[in-house]
C-alpha positions in Angstrom: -0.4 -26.8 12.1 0.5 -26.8 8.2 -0.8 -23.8 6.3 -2.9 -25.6 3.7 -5.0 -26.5 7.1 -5.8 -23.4 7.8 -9.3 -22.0 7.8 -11.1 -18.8 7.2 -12.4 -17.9 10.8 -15.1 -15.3 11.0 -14.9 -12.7 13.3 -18.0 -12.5 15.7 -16.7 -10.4 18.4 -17.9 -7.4 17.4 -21.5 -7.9 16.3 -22.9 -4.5 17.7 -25.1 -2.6 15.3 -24.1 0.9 15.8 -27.2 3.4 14.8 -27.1 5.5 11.5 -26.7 9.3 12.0 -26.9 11.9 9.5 -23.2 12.0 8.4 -22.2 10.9 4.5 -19.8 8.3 6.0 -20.5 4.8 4.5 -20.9 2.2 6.3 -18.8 -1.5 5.7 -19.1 -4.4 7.6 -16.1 -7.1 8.5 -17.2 -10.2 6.3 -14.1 -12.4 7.9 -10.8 -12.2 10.0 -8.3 -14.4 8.9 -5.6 -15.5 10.9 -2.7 -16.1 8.7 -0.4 -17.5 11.2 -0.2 -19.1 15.0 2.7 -17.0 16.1 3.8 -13.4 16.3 3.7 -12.7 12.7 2.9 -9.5 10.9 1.3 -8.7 7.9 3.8 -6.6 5.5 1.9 -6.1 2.1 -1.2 -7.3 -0.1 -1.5 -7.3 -3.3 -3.6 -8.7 -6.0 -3.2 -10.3 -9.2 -4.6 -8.3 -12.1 -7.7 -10.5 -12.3 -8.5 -10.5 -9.0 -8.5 -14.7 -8.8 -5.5 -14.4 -6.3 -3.8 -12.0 -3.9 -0.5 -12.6 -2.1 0.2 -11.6 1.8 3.9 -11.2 2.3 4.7 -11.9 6.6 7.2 -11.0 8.7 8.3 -14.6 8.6 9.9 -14.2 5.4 7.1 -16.0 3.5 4.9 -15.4 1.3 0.7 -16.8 1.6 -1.5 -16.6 -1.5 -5.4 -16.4 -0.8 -8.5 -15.8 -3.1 -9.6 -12.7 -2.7 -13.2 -13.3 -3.1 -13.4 -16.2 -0.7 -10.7 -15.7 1.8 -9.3 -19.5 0.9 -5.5 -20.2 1.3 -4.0 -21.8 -1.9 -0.6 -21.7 -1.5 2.3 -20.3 -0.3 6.0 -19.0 -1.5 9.4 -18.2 -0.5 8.9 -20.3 2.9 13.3 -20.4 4.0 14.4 -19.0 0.4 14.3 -15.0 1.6 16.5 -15.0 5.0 15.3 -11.3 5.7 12.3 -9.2 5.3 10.6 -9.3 2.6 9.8 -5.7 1.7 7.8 -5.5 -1.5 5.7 -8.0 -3.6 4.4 -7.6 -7.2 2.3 -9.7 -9.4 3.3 -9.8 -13.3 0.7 -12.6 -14.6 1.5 -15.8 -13.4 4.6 -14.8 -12.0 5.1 -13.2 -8.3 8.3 -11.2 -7.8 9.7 -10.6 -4.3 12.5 -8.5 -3.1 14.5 -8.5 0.4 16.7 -7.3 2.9 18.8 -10.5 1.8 19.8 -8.3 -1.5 17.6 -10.7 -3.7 15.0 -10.4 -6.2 13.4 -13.3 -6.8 10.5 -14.8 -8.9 7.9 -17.5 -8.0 5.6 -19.2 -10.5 2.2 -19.3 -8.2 1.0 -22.1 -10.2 3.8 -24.5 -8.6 4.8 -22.4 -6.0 8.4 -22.7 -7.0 11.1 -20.1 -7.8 12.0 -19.5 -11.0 14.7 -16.8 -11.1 16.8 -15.0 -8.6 18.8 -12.0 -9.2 21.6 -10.6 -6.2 22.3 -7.4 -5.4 25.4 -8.2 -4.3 27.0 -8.9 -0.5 25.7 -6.5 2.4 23.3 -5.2 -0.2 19.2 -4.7 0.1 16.7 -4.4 -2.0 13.4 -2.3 -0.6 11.4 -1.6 -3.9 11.5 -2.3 -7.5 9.2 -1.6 -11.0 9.3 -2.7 -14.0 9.6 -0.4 -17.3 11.5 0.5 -19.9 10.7 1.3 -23.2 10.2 -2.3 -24.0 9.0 -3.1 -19.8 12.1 -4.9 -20.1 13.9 -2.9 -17.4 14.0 -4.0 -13.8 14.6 -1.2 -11.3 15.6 -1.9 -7.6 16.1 0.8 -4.9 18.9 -0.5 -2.4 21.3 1.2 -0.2 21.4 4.7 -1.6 21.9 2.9 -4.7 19.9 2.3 -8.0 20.2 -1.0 -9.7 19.1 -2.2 -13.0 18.1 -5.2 -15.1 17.7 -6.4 -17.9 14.4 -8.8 -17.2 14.9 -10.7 -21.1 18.7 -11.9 -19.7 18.7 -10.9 -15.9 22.0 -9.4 -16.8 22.9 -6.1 -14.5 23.0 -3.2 -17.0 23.4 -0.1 -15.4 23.8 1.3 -11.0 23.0 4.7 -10.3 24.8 6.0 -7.1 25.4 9.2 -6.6 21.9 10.8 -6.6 21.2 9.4 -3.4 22.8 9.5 0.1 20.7 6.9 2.4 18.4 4.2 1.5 16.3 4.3 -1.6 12.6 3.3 -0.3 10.8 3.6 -3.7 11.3 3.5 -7.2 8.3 3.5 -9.4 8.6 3.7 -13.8 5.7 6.3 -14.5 3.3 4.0 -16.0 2.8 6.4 -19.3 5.9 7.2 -20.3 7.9 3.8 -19.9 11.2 5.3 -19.6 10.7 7.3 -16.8 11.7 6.5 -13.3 10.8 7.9 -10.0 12.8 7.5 -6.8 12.2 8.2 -2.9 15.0 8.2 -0.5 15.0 8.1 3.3 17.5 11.2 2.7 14.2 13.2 1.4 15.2 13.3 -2.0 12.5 12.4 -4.5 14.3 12.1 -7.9 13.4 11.3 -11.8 15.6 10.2 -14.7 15.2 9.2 -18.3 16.2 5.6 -18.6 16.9 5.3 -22.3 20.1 4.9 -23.6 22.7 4.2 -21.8 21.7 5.0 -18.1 24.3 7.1 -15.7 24.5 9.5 -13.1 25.6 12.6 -15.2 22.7 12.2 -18.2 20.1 11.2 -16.9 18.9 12.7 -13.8 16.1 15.1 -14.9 15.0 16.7 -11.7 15.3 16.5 -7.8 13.0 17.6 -5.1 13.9 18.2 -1.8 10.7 16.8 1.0 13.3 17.6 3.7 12.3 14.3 5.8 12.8 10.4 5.6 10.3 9.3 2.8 8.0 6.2 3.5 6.0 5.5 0.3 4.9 7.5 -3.0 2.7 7.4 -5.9 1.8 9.0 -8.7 -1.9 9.9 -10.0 -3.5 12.3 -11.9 -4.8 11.8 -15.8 -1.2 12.1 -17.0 0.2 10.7 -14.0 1.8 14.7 -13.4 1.1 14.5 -9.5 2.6 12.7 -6.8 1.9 11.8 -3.4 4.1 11.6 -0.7 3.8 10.0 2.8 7.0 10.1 5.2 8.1 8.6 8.3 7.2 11.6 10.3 3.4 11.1 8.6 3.5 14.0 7.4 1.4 14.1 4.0 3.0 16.7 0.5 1.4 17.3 -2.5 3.6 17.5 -5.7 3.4 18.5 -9.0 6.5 16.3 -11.1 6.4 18.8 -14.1 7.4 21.0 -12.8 8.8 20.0 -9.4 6.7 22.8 -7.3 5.0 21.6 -4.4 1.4 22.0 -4.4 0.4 21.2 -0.4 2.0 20.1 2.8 0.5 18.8 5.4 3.0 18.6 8.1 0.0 18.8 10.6 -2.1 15.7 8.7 -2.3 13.4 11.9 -3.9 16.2 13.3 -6.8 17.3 10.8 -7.4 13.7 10.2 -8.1 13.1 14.1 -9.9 15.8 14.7 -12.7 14.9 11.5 -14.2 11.6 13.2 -15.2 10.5 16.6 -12.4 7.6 17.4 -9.3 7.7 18.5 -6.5 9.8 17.7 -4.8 9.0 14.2 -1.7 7.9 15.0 0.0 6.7 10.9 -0.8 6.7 7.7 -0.6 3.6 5.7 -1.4 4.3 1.7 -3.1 7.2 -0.3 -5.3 6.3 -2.9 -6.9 8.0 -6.1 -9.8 7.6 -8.1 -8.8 9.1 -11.7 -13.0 8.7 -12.6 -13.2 10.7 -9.7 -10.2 12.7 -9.4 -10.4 12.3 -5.8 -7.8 11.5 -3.7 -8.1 9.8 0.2 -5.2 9.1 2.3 -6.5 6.2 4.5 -4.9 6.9 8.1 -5.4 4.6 11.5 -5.0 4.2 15.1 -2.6 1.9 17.5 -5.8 -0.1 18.0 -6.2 -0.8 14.5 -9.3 1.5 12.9 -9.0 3.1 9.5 -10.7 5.9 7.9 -10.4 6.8 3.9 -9.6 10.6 4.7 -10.3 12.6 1.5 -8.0 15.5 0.7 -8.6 19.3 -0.3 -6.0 21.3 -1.6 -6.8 24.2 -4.3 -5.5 28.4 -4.1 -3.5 28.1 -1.0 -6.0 26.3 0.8 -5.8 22.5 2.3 -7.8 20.4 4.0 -8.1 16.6 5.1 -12.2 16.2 5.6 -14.2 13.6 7.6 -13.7 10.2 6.6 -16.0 8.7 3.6 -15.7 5.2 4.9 -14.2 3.4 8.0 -13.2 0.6 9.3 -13.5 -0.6 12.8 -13.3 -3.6 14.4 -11.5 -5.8 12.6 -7.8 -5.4 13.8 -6.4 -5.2 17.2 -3.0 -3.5 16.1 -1.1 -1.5 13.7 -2.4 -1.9 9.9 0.4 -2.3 7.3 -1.7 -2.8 4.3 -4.8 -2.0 2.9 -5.9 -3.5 -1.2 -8.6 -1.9 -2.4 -11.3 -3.9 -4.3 -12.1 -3.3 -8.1 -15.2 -2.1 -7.3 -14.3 -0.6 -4.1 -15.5 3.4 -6.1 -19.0 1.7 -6.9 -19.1 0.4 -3.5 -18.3 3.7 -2.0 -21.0 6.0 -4.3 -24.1 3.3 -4.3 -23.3 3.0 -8.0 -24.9 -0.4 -10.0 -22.1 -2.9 -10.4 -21.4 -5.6 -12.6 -22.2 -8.7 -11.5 -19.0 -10.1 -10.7 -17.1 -12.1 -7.9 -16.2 -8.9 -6.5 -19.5 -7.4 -6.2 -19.6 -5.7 -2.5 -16.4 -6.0 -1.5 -14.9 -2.7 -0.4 -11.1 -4.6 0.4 -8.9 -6.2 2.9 -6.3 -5.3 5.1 -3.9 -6.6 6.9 -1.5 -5.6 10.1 0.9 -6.4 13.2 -1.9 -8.7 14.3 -1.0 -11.1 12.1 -5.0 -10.7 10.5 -6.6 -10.0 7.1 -9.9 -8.8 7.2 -12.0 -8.5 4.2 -14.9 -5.5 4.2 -18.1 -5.3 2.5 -20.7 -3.4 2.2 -23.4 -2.5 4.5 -26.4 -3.6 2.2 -24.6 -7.6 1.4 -27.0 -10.1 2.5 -24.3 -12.6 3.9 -22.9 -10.4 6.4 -24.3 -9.1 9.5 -21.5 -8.5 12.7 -19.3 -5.9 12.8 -21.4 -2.9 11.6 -19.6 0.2 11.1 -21.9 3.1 11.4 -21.7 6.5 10.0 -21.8 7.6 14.0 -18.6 6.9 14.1 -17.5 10.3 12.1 -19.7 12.1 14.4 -17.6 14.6 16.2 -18.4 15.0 20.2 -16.1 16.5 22.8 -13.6 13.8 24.7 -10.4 13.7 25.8 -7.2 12.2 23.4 -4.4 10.3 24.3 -1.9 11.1 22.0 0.8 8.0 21.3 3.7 8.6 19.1 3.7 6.0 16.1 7.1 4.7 15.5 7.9 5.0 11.9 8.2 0.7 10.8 
């Protein structure tokens, strides 16, 4: 079947109402399942476009599916036989939707036409595994590739500058430090996390400003905080770290996460972690952890004077996924969602997100109290801790 006749299917399998309990968990309720593909596909990585009219699904089929986010309706798709390996990291910069691969390409898609409109190489047995843009002008295009560092400049796609010697294995993650435009992050499966000033002429020698050691193969990163001073850091172990960039110091580690996490809610044992996010309104900060059978829970973390903790879950979800969830996009509104605040009356009102995993689904979650939805309840009984016995299965790192 074609994509572009594909329809949103709604989920009824689960349409058990689970009773309330006492516990401050929120409760979220699967509004659809869709089934982006008719073979063995897996999700990779959702993202939105900044006004929320489109979000992109990158599959393990090297392609790229664009959906609405409000109304789960394909649109279009990219990169169908241009990428030739995995695609392993999508970004929206207006318009435009920028893809990088195993296949040492960058490469850029108008989503209006669905047609590429620049490709940049890495270079023969090269891969590319994450990029940013910055710069002091946001003309700069970073790429993290084989223990190397390459970079771009966007204006003239011309190669400018390749860092190689900070790194010995795979750079997973770069990320410009969205305040100071210059700045560059990087995350290595070697365990290095390292920053450099990009102005100027960019080297090896002058601009490498600090280096901290995790000590394991690093997954994913981000940086939060008012000033954008902390990061977060998830590795292939999942173990969980705490850091403060300043002044390279770590503030936490939670080599034993999987375990708190599990043993704060009532399912089954917590076998990955797929993203951390941060509410700066807040200053709260969840890292959202799930099971082989595909539950999530938005895990909030405590860490002040020596002490640490990962608390029971503030929302889950359960029963949409059947496997392994790669990706989860929060909604806009997903804080007033959470709290019960008033919100705007937008498109977005009550949806808490979608995900997205090995089970080739998205699954988009709303709110308990939205009208239109009423299977798949997810009840705050569900963080309720009783007695049972855990089978503990090892999550290979992806």
């Amino acid at each position: 079947m074609d994509a572009t006749d594909m329809d949103v299917e709604v989920n009824e399998q689960h349409n058990r109402i689970i009773p309330d309990s006492s516990s401050s968990s929120k409760r979220f309720a699967l509004k659809n399942s869709i089934q982006t593909n008719f073979g063995d596909d897996y999700v990779f990585q959702i993202v939105p476009k900044e006004d929320w009219t489109t979000m992109a699904v990158s599959l393990s089929s090297n392609t790229v599916k664009l959906y609405s986010p409000v109304t789960g309706q394909f649109v279009g798709e990219c990169c169908r036989g241009q990428h030739s390996d995995s695609i392993n990291h999508i970004l929206f910069s207006g318009n435009i939707l920028h893809s990088c691969s195993s296949d040492g390409t960058l490469r850029a898609w108008d989503t209006r036409s669905y047609q590429q409109v620049s490709c940049l190489n890495a270079g023969p047995s090269q891969e590319i595994f994450s990029f940013s843009f910055g710069g002091s002008g946001d003309h700069l295009l970073a790429a993290g590739c084989k223990s190397q560092i390459l970079f771009w400049d966007w204006r003239n796609k011309k190669q400018v500058a390749c860092l190689e010697e900070s790194h010995m294995d795979d750079v997973t993650q770069v990320h410009f430090v969205p305040n100071e435009k210059n700045k560059l992050i990087s995350a290595s499966i070697d365990g290095l996390i390292c920053t450099y000033d990009t102005s100027g002429e960019i080297n090896d020698d002058d601009h490498l400003q600090s280096v901290i050691n995790v000590g394991t193969s690093i997954g994913k990163v981000g940086l939060f905080g008012g000033t954008y001073e902390k990061l977060w850091c998830l590795t292939h172990i999942e173990t969980l770290s705490i850091w403060d960039l300043k002044e390279s110091r770590v503030e936490a580690n939670f080599e034993d996460a999987r375990s708190l996490a599990s043993n704060s809610w009532s399912l089954d044992h917590v076998d990955y972690f797929v993203d951390c996010h941060y509410s700066g309104v807040d200053e709260r900060l969840w890292v959202i952890g799930g099971t082989n059978g595909g539950s999530l829970g938005y895990f909030p973390v405590g860490y002040a004077e020596g002490m640490r903790s990962i608390l029971s879950p503030e929302a889950v979800l359960h029963g949409g996924h059947g496997g392994v969830v790669r990706s989860v996009l929060p909604s806009p509104t997903m804080r007033s969602v959470m709290n019960n605040e008033n919100q705007n009356q937008n498109q977005t009102q009550g949806i808490f997100g979608w995900t997205g995993g090995e089970d080739g689904r998205l699954c988009c979650w709303l709110s308990d109290n939205s009208s239109d939805v009423n299977q798949s309840w997810i009840s705050t009984s569900l963080v309720e801790k009783h007695p049972k016995n855990r089978k503990k299965k090892r999550h290979q790192p992806y």
